[in-house]
Steps between C-alpha positions, in 0.01 A plus 500: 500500500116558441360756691250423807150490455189591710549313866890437444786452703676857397835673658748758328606246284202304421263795379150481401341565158382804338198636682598341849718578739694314813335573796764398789407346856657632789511142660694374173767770433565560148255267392117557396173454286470582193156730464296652204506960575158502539544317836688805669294681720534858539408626843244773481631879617302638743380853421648733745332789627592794297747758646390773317303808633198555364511873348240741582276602169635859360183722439513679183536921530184643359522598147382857402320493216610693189465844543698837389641668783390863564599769734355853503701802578485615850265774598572819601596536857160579747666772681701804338715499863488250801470154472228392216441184292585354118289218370487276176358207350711194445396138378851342548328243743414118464133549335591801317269727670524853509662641866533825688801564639556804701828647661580768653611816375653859636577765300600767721444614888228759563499824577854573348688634212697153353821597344838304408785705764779395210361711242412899475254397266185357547532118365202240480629293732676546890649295756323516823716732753466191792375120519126487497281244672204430302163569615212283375167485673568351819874380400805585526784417321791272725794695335566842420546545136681791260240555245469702203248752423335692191603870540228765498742776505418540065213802480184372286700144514335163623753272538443142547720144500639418156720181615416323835581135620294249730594462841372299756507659882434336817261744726365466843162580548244486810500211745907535405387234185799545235391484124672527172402754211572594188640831464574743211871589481556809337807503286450802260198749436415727223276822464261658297186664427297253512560237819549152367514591131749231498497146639655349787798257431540230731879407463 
C-alpha cells in the first residue's frame, strides 16, 4: 500500500509519507488528515513570574593594604606602687597606622613592705595576702581580684614584671557607667640593679 500524501485520508493503518504525519479528528475517530510538520503549532509558554528572592549585594571587607606588622614593647609601668599606666604603639589595624594602646598596670600597694608569706626568702614575685579591687581614676573594678605583685622586700633591688598577660576588666565608674579595660596581669617578676634592664614578656 503507498503511503498517504499531503491532504489524505490517513488512520493507523493507512499512514502518511515521510515528513507528514496523521492528524486525527475527534468527530471521525481513528480517522484523519494527512499534514506536512511544519503545520503543528506550538502554543507559546507564558513566562511565569520568577520565584526566586532577589539576594541582597554582599559588600566586600576592606582590604588593608600591605604592610609589616609592628608592636613595640610595653613601657615601663607610670607608678612604682598604686595603680599606674603601660602604653605602646601598635599598627595591627585596617590602614596600618601606628596606635597607642594603654592598660592598666599595678605593681604593688603603697605604703607597705610586699613579700611572698610561702617563702623565708625574699622572691621577686608574691601573691597578694586578700582579693583586691582595682582602683583607677574614678573606677572601680566590679570583682575583687587575687593579684600578684613585684616584691620590694630585696635591699638595693628594683624589681619589676618579667612575664604578664592581657586581661580585660569590667569597672564601674561615676554616674554608675560600667567600662571595660585592659589590665596587666602579673604572672612572674624579676629583680635587679637596674629597674627594667630586661623586657616585659607578654605571654
Amino acid at each position: 500500500m503507498c503511503a498517504r500524501q499531503h491532504g489524505d485520508r490517513c488512520s493507523p493503518k493507512e499512514r502518511c509519507a515521510d515528513g507528514l504525519y496523521c492528524q486525527l479528528s475527534k468527530e471521525t475517530k481513528g480517522v484523519g488528515i494527512c499534514k506536512g510538520v511544519e503545520s503543528l503549532r506550538v502554543a507559546p509558554i507564558e513566562a511565569k513570574p520568577s520565584t526566586l528572592t532577589q539576594l541582597p549585594l554582599t559588600t566586600t571587607s576592606p582590604i588593608r593594604p600591605p604592610c609589616a606588622i609592628v608592636k613595640s614593647e610595653w613601657s615601663a609601668c607610670s607608678a612604682s606602687c598604686g595603680v599606674g599606666m603601660s602604653v605602646r604603639m601598635n599598627n595591627d589595624n585596617l590602614e596600618c597606622e601606628d596606635v597607642q594602646q594603654t592598660r592598666i598596670c599595678f605593681l604593688r600597694p603603697c605604703g607597705e613592705v610586699v613579700k611572698s608569706e610561702k617563702h623565708k626568702k625574699c622572691t621577686p614575685t608574691a601573691k597578694a595576702h586578700e582579693k583586691y579591687r582595682i582602683v583607677f581614676q574614678d573606677c572601680r573594678s566590679v570583682k575583687e581580684h587575687r593579684l600578684k605583685f613585684c616584691s620590694n622586700c630585696k635591699v638595693n633591688r628594683c624589681c619589676y614584671p618579667q612575664i604578664t598577660r592581657h586581661r580585660t576588666i569590667e569597672f564601674e565608674c561615676s554616674k554608675r557607667e560600667r567600662v571595660f579595660l585592659s589590665f596587666m596581669w602579673i604572672k612572674k617578676c624579676q629583680c635587679g640593679h637596674k629597674c627594667y634592664a630586661n623586657k616585659i614578656i607578654d605571654s
